[in-house]
C-alpha atoms as one frame of an Amber mdcrd trajectory, in Angstrom:
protein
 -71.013 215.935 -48.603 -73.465 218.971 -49.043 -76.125 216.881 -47.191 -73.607
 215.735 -44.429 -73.512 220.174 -43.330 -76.658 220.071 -42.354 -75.828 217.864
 -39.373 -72.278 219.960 -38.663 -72.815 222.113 -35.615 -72.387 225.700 -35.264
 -69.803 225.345 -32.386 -66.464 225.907 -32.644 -63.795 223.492 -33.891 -61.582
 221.854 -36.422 -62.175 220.500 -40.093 -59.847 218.541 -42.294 -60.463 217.778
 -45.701 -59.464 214.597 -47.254 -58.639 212.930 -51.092 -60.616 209.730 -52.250
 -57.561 207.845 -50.768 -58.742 208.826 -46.733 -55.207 211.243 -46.795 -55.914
 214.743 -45.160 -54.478 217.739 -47.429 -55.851 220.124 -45.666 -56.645 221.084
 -41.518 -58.315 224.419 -40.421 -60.522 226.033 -37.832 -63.348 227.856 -37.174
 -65.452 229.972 -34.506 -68.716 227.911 -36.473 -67.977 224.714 -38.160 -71.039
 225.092 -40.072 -70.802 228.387 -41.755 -66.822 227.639 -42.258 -67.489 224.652
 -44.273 -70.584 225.484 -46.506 -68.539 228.497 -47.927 -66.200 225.816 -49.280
 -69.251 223.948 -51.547 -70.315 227.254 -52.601 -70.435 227.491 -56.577 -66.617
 226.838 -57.881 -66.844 229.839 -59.923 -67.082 231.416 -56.321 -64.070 230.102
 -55.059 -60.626 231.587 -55.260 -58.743 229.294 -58.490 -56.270 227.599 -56.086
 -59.096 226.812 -53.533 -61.341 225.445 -56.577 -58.066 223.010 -56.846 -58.054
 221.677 -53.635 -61.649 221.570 -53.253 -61.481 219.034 -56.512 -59.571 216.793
 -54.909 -61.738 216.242 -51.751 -63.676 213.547 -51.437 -64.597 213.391 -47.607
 -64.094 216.048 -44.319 -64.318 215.298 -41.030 -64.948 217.669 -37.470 -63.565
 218.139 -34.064 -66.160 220.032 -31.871 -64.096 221.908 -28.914 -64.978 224.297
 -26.245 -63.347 227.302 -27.404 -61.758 228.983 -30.103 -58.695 228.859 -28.374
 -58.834 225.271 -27.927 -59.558 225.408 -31.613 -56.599 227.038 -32.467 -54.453
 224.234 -30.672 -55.624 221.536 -32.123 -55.314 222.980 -35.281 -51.304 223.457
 -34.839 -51.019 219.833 -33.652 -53.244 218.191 -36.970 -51.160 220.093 -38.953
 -47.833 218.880 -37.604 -49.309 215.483 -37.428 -50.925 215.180 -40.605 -48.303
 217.980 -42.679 -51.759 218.507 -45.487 -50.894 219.371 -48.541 -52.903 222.693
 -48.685 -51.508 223.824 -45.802 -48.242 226.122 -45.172 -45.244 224.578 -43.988
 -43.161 226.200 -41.362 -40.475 223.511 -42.113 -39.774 224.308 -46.355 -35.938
 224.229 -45.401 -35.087 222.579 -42.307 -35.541 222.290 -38.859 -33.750 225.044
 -36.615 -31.391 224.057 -34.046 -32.091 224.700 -30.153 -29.515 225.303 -27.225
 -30.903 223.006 -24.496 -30.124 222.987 -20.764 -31.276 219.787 -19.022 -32.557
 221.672 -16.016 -34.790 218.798 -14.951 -31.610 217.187 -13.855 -29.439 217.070
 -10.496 -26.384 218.102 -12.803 -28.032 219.751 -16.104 -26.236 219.280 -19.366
 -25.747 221.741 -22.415 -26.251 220.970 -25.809 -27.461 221.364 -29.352 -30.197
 219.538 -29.991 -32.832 220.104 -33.698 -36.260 220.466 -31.639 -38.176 220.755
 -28.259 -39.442 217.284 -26.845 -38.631 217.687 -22.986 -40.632 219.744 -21.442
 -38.110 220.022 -18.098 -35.644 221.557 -19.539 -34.879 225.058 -20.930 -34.612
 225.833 -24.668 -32.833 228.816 -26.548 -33.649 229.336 -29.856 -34.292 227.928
 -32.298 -30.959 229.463 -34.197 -30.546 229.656 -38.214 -27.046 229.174 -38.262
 -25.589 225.722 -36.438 -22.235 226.451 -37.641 -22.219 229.542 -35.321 -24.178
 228.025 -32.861 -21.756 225.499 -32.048 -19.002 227.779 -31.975 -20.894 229.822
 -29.250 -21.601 226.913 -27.313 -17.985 225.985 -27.588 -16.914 229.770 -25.934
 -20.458 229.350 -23.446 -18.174 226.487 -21.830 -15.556 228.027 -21.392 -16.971
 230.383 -19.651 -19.783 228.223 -17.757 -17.702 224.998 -17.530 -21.490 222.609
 -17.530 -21.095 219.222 -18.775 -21.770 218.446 -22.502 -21.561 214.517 -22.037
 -24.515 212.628 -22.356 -24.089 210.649 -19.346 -21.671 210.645 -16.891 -23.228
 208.285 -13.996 -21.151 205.132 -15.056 -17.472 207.573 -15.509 -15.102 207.291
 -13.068 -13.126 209.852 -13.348 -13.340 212.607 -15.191 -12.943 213.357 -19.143
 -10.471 215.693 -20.641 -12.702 218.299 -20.651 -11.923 218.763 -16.765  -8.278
 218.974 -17.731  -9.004 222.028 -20.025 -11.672 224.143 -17.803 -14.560 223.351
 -19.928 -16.402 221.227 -17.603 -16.176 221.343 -13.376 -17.150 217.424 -13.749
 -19.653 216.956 -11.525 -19.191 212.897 -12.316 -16.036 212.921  -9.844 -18.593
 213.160  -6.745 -16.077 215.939  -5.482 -18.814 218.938  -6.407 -22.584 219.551
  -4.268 -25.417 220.080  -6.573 -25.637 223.711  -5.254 -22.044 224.763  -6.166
 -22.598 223.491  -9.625 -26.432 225.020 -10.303 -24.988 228.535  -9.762 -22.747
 227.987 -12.510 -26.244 226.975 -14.546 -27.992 229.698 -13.098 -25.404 232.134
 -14.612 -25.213 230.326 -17.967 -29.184 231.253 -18.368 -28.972 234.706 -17.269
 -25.992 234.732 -19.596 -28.682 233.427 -22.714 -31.074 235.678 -21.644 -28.719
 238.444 -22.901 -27.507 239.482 -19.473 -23.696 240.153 -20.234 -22.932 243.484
 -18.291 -23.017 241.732 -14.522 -21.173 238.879 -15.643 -18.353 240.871 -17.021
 -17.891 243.409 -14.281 -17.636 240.196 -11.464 -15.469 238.479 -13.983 -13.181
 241.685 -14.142 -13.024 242.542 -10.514 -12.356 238.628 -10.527  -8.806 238.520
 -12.620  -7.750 241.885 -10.747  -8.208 240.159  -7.404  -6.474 236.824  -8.532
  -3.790 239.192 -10.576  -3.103 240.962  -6.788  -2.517 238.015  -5.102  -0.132
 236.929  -7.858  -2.276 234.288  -9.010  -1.403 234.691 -12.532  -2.784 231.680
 -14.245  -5.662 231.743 -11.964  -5.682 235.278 -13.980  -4.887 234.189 -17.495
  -7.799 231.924 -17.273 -10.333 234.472 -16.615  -8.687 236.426 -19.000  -9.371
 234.390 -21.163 -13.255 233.506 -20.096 -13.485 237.701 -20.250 -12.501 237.470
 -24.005 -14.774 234.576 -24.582 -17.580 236.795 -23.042 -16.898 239.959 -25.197
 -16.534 237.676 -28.246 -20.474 236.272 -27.779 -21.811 239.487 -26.732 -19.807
 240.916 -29.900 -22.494 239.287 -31.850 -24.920 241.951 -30.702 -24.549 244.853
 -32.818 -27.043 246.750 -30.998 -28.629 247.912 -27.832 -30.639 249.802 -25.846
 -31.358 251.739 -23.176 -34.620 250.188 -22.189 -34.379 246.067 -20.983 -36.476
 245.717 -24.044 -37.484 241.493 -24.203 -39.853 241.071 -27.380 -39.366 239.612
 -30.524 -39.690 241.990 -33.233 -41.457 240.031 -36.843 -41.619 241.799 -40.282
 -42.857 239.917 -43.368 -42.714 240.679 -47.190 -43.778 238.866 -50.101 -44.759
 238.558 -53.684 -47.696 236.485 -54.934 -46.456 233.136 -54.447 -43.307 233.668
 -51.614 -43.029 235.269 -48.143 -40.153 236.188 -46.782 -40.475 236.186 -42.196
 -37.781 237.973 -40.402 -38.138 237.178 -36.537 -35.656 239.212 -34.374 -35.104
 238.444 -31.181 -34.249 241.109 -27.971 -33.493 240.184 -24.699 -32.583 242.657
 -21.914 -31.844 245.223 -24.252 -29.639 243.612 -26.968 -30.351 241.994 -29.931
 -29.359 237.609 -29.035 -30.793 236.856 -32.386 -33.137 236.803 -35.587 -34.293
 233.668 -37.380 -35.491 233.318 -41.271 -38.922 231.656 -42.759 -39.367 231.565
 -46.065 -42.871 230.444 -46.946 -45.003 229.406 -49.800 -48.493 230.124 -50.125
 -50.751 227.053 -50.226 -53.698 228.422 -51.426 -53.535 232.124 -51.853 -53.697
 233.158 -48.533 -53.704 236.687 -47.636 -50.615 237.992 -46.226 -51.975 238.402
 -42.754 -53.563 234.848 -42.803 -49.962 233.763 -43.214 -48.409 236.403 -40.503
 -50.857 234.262 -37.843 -50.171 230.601 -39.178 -46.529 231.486 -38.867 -47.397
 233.452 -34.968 -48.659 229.937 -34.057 -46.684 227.659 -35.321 -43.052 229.609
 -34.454 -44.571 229.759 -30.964 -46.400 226.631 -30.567 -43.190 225.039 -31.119
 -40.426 227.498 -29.230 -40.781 227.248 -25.807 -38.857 231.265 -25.302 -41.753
 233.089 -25.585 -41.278 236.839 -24.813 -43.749 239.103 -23.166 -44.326 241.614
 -26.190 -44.069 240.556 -29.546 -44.009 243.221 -32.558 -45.439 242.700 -35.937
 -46.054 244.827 -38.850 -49.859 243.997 -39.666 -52.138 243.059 -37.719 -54.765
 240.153 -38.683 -58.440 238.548 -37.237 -56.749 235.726 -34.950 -54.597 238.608
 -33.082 -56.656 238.415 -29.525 -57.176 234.846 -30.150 -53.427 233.619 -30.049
 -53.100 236.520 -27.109 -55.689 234.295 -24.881 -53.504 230.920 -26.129 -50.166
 232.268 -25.459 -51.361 233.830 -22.473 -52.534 230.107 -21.708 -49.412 228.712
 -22.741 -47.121 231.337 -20.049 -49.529 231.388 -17.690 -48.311 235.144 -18.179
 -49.728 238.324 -20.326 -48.176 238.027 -23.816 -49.369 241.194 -25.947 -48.979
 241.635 -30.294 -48.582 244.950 -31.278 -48.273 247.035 -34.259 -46.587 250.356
 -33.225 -46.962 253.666 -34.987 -44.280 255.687 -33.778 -41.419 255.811 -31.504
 -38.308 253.384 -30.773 -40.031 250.311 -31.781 -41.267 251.884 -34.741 -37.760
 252.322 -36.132 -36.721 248.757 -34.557 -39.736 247.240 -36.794 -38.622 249.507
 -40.038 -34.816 248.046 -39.995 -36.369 244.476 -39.154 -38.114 245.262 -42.519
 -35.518 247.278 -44.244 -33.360 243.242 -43.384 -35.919 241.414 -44.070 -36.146
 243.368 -48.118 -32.479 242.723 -48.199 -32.334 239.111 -47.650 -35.626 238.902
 -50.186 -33.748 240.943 -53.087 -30.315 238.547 -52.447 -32.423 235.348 -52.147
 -34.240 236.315 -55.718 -31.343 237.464 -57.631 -29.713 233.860 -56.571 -33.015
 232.207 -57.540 -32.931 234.022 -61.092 -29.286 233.185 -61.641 -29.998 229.344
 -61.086 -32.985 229.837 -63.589 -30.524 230.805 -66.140 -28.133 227.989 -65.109
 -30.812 225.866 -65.169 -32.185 226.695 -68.673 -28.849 226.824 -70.025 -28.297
 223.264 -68.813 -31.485 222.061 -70.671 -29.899 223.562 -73.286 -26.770 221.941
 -73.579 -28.416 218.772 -72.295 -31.075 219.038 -75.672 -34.068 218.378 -73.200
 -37.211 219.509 -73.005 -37.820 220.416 -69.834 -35.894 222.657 -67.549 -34.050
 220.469 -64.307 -35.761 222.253 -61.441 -35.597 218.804 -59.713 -32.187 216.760
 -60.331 -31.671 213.471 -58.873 -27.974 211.770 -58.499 -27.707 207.980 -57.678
 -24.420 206.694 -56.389 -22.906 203.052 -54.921 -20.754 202.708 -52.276 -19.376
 199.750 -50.759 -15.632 198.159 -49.589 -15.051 195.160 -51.193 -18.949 194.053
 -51.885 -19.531 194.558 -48.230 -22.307 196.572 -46.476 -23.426 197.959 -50.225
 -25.504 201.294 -50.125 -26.775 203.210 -52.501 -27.469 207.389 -52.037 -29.834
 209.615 -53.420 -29.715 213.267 -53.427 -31.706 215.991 -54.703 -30.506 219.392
 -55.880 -34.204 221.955 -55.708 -33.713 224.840 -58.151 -29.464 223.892 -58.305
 -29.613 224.146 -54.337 -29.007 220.943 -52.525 -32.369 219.915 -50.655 -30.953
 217.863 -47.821 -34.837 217.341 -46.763 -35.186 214.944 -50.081 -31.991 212.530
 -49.643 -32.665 208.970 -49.303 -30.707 206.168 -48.815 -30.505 202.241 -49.522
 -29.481 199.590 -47.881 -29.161 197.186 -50.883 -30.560 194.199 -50.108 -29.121
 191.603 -53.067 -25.552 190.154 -51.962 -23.658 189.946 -54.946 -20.974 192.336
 -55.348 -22.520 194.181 -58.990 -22.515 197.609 -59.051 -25.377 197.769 -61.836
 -27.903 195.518 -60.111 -27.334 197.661 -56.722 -28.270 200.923 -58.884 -31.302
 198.834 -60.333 -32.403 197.587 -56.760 -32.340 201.598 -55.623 -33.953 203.179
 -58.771 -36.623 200.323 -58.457 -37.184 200.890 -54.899 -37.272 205.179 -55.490
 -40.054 204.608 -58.459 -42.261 201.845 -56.517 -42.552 204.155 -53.441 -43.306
 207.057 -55.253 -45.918 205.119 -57.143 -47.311 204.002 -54.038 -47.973 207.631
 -52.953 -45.101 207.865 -50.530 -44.635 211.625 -50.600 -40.983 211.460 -49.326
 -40.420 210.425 -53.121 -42.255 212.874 -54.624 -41.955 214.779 -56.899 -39.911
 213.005 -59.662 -37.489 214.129 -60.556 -36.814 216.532 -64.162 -33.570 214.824
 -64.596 -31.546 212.015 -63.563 -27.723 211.659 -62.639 -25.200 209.084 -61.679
 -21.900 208.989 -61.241 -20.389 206.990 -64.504 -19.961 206.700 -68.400 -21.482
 204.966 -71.011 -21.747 201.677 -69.512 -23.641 202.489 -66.577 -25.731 205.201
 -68.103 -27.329 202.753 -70.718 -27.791 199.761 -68.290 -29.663 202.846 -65.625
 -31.532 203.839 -69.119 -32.941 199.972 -69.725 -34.148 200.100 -65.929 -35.634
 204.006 -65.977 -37.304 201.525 -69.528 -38.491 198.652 -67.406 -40.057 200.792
 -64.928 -41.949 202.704 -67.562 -40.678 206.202 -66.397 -40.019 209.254 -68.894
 -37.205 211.153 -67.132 -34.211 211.538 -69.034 -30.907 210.148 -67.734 -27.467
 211.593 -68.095 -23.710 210.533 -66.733 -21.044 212.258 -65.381 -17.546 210.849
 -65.696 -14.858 212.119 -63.291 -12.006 211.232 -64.840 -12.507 214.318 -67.713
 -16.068 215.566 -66.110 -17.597 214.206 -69.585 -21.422 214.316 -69.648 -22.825
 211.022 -70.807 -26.454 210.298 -72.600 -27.666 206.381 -73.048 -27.027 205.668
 -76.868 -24.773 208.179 -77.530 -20.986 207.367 -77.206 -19.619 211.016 -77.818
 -20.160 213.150 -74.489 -20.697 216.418 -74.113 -17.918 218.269 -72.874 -18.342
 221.641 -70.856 -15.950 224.094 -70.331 -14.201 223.380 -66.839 -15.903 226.871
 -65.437 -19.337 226.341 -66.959 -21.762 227.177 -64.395 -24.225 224.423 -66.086
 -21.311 221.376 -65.484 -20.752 222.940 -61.735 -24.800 221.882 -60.977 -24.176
 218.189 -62.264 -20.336 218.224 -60.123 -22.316 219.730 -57.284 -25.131 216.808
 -57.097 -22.203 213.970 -58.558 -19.696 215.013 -55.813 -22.507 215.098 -52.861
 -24.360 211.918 -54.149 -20.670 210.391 -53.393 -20.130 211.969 -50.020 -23.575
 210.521 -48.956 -23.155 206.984 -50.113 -19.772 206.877 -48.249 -21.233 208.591
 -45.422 -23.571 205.779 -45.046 -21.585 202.842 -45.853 -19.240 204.078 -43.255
 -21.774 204.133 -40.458 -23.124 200.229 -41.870 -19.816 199.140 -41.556 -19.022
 200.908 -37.719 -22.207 198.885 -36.666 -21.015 196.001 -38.055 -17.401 196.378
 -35.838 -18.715 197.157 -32.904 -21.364 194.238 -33.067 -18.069 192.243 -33.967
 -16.030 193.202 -31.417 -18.519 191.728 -28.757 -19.551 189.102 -30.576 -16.505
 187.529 -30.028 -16.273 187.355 -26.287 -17.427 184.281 -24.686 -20.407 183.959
 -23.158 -22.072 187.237 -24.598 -25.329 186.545 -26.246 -27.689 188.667 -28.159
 -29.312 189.488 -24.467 -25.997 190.301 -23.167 -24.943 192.501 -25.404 -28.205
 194.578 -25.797 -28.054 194.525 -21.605 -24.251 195.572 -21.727 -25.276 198.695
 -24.852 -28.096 200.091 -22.849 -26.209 199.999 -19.471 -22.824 201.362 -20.817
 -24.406 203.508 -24.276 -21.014 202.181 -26.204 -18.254 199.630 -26.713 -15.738
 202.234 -25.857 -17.384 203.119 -22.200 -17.559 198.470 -22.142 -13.983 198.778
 -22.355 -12.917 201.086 -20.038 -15.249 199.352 -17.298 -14.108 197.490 -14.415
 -15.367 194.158 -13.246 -17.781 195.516 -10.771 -19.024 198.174 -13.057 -19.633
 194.990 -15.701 -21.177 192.827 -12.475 -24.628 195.694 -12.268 -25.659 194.638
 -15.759 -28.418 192.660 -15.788 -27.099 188.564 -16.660 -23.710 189.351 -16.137
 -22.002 186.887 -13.909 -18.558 187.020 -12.729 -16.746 184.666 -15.312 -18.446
 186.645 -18.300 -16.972 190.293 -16.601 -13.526 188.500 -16.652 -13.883 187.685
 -19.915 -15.082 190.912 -20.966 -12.447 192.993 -19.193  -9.418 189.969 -20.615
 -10.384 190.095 -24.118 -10.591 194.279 -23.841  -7.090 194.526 -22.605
């Protein structure tokens, strides 16, 4: 490899690094290739430990020349989102935020919740940490901007109920123009853009007018809407004077953890504020990791603002200036302010930001205990940072499944779960946990790194029985991870070999881990056997009229989207889908009523 830099060119570009298995676990980029790679295959002793790691584990690299640094800079984002290297930091630990998306590329856009940015025609606000709250907002947003929510409404015929209760002005009756409805759309952006005082002033002078002319539900309805407005814009606990619309980002960390607090203005008010926490890879410096996260956040969120406020600055600063600016077609400027109003808005991001760090590591310490305490009472060695639970679910040997989840540190890691479709047909309960263990171990041995790490610790729901007939698989397969059982009927803790549990006080915090990961292995399985066996009625249910082939059917899905929009179809409606002839519509619409 040291020979191969002699022939790497000083231009700018990208490098990845890859293991003796061809798998990239680590992208980055450089103003000169050259210079950026030889100081990795500098003397080890040189190198930074966790660098000296990585760079033992490389057996190849490989270069993108581009044109600029900038350029650079975007094809680094899009290897690392492609590729997700090992070395790298990943934007995505917990989950992936939820968006508020308005199909504006549409004749009648839609509103909806949606988990990331793929169309670029449409407008995007977000991305959101909380989708509980989110959903309630867009819940009040249509009751006050009555958009559709309905995937598609070009095959309805009359409107849904939504109509009936002012949430929607149902633009599928053909009874509104495109221009009456796009003001409503219009006002729904301004609206997520933070403009609130307009809207409530019209919407005021609005139910006094209708209250004059004694239109008094006319008035209770925008009553109503008024309330709805004040309850979203509630959510803003501050404001100010100047139509401020920049995001304001403070970071703090330790050695291995930082902690990103991104708050969010829009004329004035705070709409806002979304949480990264993110692990070093290897032993960046904290402004290294204030840029990665700059370009990633942004890369991927299509509501840039035109000032953004950080509280360090770093080397890429004018760099990702020239790409955003690239990106808006607009000036986008970082700043680090000294003094004055944004001063003291980017000392309480920070003073939030130290808060949520000192609640999130107190929690983290209190699982350690649990944790520790468990390996205690359990007699193993190691301490369960990683616990897996296996359950089986299936209705009388039909549509058999088999869930995984995966509790991180006592948290559940919803990112981990897996699930099986078990594939052998007799109705045994022992050889579908066999089939799913088997099929967990063989893809993790075959590198799949959706299955690792193993796991510390093994669970599954059950006594003795099933924990020793799990133990002689976990034996088969060659794997040293100890396996435990927990019983529901007295929540008695199981271990192969041993037919005395261990019984935990009811409020042990050690036996609430194991009920935590039992009781959500359960709620999985179901969860999935449930959708296997909806599938399997709705293929049933038009399986059974005459004349509808495989063809048919997958004609009649992708025309209609579901059985239940089939149904309410009439025969002329059934007559535009491709291979439909009169006698089969008949049928349909007969064996539907």
């Amino acid at each position: 490899m040291k020979d191969r830099l002699k022939n790497v060119p000083l231009n700018p570009g990208v490098y990845m690094f890859k293991d003796e298995e061809s798998r990239v676990i680590y992208v980055g980029k450089a103003k000169a290739l050259r210079n950026r790679l030889r100081s990795y295959f500098q003397s080890p002793e040189g190198l930074d430990p966790k660098v000296r790691v990585m760079m033992s584990r490389v057996a190849d690299f490989d270069y993108i020349v581009t044109n600029s640094e900038v350029e650079a800079l975007i094809l680094e984002n899009n290897l690392i989102k492609s590729y997700q290297p090992r070395y790298n930091i990943n934007l995505r630990d917990d989950k992936t935020y939820p968006y508020l998306k308005i199909t504006t590329g549409e004749k009648f856009p839609r509103i909806s919740v949606v988990r990331e940015e793929k169309d670029r025609a449409s407008r995007y606000f977000g991305p959101y940490t909380d989708v509980t709250s989110l959903r309630e907002t867009l819940r009040l947003l249509t009751s006050i901007f009555p958009v559709r929510t309905c995937k598609n409404f070009k095959n309805k015929t009359r409107p849904c109920l939504n109509k009936d209760i002012d949430k929607c002005l149902a633009p599928c009756s053909g009874k509104l123009s495109h221009e009456e409805y796009n003001k409503v759309v219009v006002g729904l952006i301004d609206f997520l853009e933070g403009n609130y005082k307009d809207l409530l002033k019209q919407k005021e002078e609005e139910m006094q007018i209708a209250a004059n002319n004694l239109e008094f539900e006319k008035a209770a309805r925008i009553r109503d809407q008024i309330n709805a407005i004040n309850k979203v814009s509630a959510k803003q606990k501050i404001s100010f004077d100047a139509q401020y619309k920049m995001d304001v980002i403070g970071m703090v960390n330790d050695e291995k953890n930082n902690l990103v607090l991104v708050l969010k203005l829009r004329a004035g008010k705070i709409i806002g504020k979304d949480t990264f926490w993110l692990k070093k890879a290897i032993d960046e410096k904290e402004e290294e990791i204030l840029g990665f996260l700059i370009k990633q956040y942004y890369d991927e969120n299509p509501d840039i603002p035109g000032e953004i406020i950080i509280n360090l600055t770093f080397e890429e600063l004018e760099l990702i200036e020239s790409w955003l600016k690239e990106k808006t077609q607009r000036s986008v400027k970082i700043k680090v302010p000294k003094k004055g109003e944004k001063k003291q808005l980017l000392d309480m991001v920070l003073d939030n930001a130290k808060l949520l760090w000192d609640e999130k590591m107190n929690q983290d310490l209190k699982n350690e205990k649990v944790l520790q305490h468990l390996s205690k009472v359990l007699n193993i060695e190691v301490v369960p940072e990683r616990i897996e639970c296996f359950d089986i679910s299936h209705l009388a040997g039909e549509e058999t499944v088999a869930s995984m989840v995966v509790l991180t540190k006592a948290v559940p890691d919803k990112m981990a779960y897996r699930r099986f479709k078990i594939k052998i047909d007799k109705n045994d309960d022992f050889a579908a946990m066999s089939e799913a263990l088997k099929r967990r171990f063989t893809q993790a041995r075959e590198g799949n790194e959706s299955f690792l790490p193993e796991p510390d610790l093994i669970l599954i729901d059950g006594g003795l029985g099933q924990v020793n007939a799990v133990q002689n698989v976990i034996n088969e397969l060659g794997v040293d991870i100890p396996v435990f059982g927990l019983a529901k009927k007295n929540e008695e803790i199981f271990k192969p070999g041993i037919s005395k549990p261990i019984v935990l006080p009811r409020r042990d915090e050690a036996l609430m881990v194991l009920q935590r990961a039992r009781d959500e292995a359960h709620r999985f399985a179901i969860e999935y056997n449930r959708k296997l066996r909806s599938k399997k009625v709705t293929k049933s249910a038009l399986d059974e009229i005459e004349g509808i082939g495989e063809k048919r059917k997958k004609n009649l899905l992708k025309h209609f989207g579901s059985v239940a929009k089939i149904r309410e179809a009439s025969v002329e409606q059934l007559l535009e889908v491709p291979g439909i002839n009169k006698n089969v519509a008949k049928n349909i619409e007969e064996y539907f009523k």
